[in-house]
N, C-alpha and C positions, 0 to 999 in steps of 0.2 A: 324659134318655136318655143314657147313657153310649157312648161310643164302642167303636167293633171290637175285638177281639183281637187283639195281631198276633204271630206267630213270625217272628225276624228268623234269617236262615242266613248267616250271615260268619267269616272265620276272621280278617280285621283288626280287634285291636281298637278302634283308633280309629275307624275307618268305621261299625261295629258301636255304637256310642256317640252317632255323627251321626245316624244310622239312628234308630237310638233317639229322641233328643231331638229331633226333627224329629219323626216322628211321632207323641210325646205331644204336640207344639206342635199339629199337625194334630188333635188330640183320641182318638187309637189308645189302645189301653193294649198297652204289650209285656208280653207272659206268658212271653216264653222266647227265648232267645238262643243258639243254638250254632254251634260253633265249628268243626265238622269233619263230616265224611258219616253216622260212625257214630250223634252224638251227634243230629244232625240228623235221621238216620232213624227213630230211636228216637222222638223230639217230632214226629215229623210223623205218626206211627201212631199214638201214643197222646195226646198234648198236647189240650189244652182251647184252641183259640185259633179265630177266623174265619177269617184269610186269615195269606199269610205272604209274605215277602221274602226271596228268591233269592238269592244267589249260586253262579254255574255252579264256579268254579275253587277248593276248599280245601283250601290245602295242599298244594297241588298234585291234587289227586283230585277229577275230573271228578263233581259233584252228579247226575248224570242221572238218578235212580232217584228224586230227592224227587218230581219232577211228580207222574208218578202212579201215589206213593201221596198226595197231596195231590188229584189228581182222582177218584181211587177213594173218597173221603173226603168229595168235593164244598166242598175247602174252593179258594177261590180264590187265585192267588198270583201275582208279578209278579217277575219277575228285575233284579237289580241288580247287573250288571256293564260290568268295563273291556273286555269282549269288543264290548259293542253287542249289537244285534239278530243279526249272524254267526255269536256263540257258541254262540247257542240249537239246538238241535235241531228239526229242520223239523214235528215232533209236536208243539211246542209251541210254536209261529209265534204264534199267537193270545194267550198270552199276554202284556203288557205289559214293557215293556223298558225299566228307569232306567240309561241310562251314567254310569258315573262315571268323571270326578270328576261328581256330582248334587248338584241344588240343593233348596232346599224347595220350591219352584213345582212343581220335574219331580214330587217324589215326591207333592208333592198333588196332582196330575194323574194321578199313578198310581191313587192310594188313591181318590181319583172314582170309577176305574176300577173298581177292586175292589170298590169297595160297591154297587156296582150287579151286580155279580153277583152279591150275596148274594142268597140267598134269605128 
């Protein structure tokens, strides 16, 4: 059985790389990587992937619009920010929250997470 899809949303690219290779360690496969709101939005409406990994701030341009279309989609998704849980919008409380700097324990605790929400 091969593992989840994942869409990573980062505009660092080194973070975006950790991101990466930690979750193929975890057994994820990434389908897609972007780097800014617009590009991000685009993959998150139409993208082939199961769940995906946040980032609130890129570029300075507040991501708030990936939730939900990522919940209207019913795909599951965890946020990975230097904000913490504070960044988040209180709409999306429930989602999962990796701070970085993150390690691979946090993010496999996250990815737990998420795969139990799949359906």
């Amino acid at each position: 059985m091969s593992g989840p899809r994942a869409l990573i949303v980062e505009d660092e690219a080194v973070i975006a790389m950790a991101l990466e290779m930690f979750l193929e360690e975890l057994g994820c496969r990434v389908v897609g990587v972007a780097g800014n709101v617009q590009e991000a939005l685009e993959m998150a409406t139409t993208g082939d992937f199961d769940l995906a990994f946040l980032d609130v701030n890129l570029n300075g341009q507040k991501a708030y619009v990936l939730p939900g279309v990522l919940e209207r989609r019913n795909k599951p998704f965890a946020f990975v920010t230097g904000y913490g849980a504070q960044g988040v919008l209180a709409a999306h409380a429930a989602a999962p929250v990796v701070t970085k700097p993150f390690s691979k324990a946090a993010l496999a605790l996250c990815l737990d997470a998420l795969k139990a929400r799949l359906a």
